[in-house]
C-alpha positions in Angstrom: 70.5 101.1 43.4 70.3 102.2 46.9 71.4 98.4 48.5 74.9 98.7 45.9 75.3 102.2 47.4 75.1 101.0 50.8 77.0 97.5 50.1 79.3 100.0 48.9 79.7 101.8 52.2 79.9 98.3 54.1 83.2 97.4 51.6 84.9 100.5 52.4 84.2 100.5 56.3 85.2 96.9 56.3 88.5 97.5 54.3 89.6 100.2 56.9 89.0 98.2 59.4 91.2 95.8 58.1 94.0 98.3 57.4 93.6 99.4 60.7 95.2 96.8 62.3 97.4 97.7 65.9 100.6 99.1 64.9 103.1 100.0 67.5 106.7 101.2 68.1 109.0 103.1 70.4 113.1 103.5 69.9 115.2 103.7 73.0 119.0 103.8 73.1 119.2 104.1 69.1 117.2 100.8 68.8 113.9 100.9 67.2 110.9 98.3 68.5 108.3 97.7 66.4 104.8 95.6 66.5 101.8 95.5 64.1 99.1 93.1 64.4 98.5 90.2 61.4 95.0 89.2 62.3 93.3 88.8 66.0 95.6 86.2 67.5 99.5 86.8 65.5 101.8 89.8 65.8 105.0 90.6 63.8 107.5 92.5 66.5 110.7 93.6 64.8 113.8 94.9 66.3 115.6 97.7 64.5 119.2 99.3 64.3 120.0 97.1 66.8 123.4 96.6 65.4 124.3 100.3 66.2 122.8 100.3 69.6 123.7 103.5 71.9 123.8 103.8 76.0 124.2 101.2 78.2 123.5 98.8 74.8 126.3 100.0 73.3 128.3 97.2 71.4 125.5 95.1 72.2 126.2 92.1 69.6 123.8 89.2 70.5 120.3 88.7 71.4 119.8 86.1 73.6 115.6 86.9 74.3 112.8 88.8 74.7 109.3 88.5 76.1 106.0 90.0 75.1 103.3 90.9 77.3 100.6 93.1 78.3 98.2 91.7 75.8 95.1 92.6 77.5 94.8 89.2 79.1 96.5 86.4 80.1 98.5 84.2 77.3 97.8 80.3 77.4 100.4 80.1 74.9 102.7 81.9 72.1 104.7 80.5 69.3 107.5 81.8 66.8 106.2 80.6 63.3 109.2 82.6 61.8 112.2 85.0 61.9 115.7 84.8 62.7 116.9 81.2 64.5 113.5 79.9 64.1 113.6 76.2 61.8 110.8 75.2 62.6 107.5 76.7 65.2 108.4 76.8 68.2 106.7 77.6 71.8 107.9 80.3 74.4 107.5 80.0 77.7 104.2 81.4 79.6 105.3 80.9 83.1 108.6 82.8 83.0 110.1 86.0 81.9 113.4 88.0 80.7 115.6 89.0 83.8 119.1 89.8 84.5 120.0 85.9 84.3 119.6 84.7 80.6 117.4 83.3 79.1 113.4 83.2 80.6 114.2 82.8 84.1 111.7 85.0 86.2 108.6 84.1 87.4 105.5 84.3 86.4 104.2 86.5 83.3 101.0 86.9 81.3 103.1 87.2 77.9 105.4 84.7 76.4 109.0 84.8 76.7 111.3 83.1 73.7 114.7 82.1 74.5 117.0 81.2 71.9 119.8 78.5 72.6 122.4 80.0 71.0 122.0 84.0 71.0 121.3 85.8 67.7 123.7 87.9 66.4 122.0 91.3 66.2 121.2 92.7 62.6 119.8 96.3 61.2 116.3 94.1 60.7 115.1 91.2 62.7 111.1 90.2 62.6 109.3 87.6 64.1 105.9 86.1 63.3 104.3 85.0 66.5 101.3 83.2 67.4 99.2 83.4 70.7 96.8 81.8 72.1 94.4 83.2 75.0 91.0 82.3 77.0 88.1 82.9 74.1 86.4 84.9 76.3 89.2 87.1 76.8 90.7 88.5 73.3 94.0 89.4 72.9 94.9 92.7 72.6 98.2 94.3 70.5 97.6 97.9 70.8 100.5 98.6 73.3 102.7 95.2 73.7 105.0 95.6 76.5 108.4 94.5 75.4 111.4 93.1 77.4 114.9 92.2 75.8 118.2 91.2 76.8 121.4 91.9 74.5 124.5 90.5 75.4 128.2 91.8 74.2 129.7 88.3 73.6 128.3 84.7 73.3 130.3 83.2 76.7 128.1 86.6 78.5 126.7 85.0 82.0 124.0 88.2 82.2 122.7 90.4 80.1 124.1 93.5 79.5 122.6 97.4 80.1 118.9 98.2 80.2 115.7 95.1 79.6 113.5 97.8 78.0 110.7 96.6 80.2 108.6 99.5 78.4 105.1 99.2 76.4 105.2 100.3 72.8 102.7 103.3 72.0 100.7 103.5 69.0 102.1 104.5 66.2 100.8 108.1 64.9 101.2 107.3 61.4 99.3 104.8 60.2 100.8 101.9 57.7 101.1 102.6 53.5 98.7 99.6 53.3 95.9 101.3 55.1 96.0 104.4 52.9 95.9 101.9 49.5 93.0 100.1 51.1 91.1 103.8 51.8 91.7 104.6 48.0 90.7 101.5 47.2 87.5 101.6 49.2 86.7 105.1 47.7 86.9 104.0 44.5 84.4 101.7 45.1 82.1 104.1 46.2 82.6 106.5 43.5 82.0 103.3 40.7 79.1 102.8 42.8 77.4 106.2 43.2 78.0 106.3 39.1 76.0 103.1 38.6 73.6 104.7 40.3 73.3 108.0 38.8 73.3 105.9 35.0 
């Protein structure tokens, strides 16, 4: 009875780990970012509100890209596997970043930058699945994603308008519904097991 009690244990441990995952998010000029990590190597980033921006991104109306970094190492590649304007997967650069000049112009970056050829019009709730890929020896890390964006006003736009972000999301202090159904969950597998084996 005492190895069900323990296996026990091991499920519930194992299910808050899972639940656990890196969740992130940070709002700035009336636009929320948000990140939470799908498994070791994919993220889901999600811009929010951004269709009733404030500040200098006020009557923003298109997003022409963005670029993640600050993954804890370098990025040998990352891909958007789905979200708005993406048909089919496709790869963002690694060797260039967000600027002033649009699209992923910049230099050199240890994120991935995704540029879309014709800008998105911004939405209340846009989410992208990405994929990334880093050295095996070096694993990637979503905690605190820094995020860069550029918003334009009108599609013929030459430059992006008001602020890039260019800031890393915190942790989020409250942690995800799923995790709390996955604790209760976990309990009550403890409490099924400690009554097998009390019987």
């Amino acid at each position: 009875m005492k190895n069900i009690h323990t296996k026990a244990i091991a499920v519930v441990f194992g299910l808050l780990s899972f639940g656990a995952q890196a969740a992130s998010s940070l709002t700035f000029q009336g636009v929320t970012f948000a990140s939470q990590a799908v498994d070791a190597d994919t993220l889901e980033f999600s811009i929010l509100n951004s269709n009733h921006a404030t500040g200098d991104w006020s009557g923003a109306s298109f997003l022409k890209a963005f670029e993640i970094k600050g993954l804890g190492t370098e990025v040998l590649s990352g891909k958007l596997i789905s979200g708005p304007g993406v048909t089919a997967p496709s790869f963002g650069s690694v060797t260039a970043g967000v600027a002033a000049n649009l699209g992923c112009t910049t230099g050199g970056t240890k994120g991935a930058c995704f540029s879309f050829a014709t800008p998105l019009a911004l939405t209340s709730n846009m989410t992208w699945r990405i994929d990334f890929t880093a050295a095996a020896a070096a694993p990637l890390v979503f905690d605190t994603p820094h995020i860069k964006v550029q918003f334009l006003d009108s599609l013929g736009d030459k430059k992006k308008m008001g602020d890039l972000l260019s800031q890393s999301l915190p942790v989020s202090a409250v942690p995800e519904p799923e995790t709390y159904a996955l604790l209760l969950a976990g309990l009550g597998l403890v409490g099924a097991a400690m009554r097998k084996r009390k019987a």
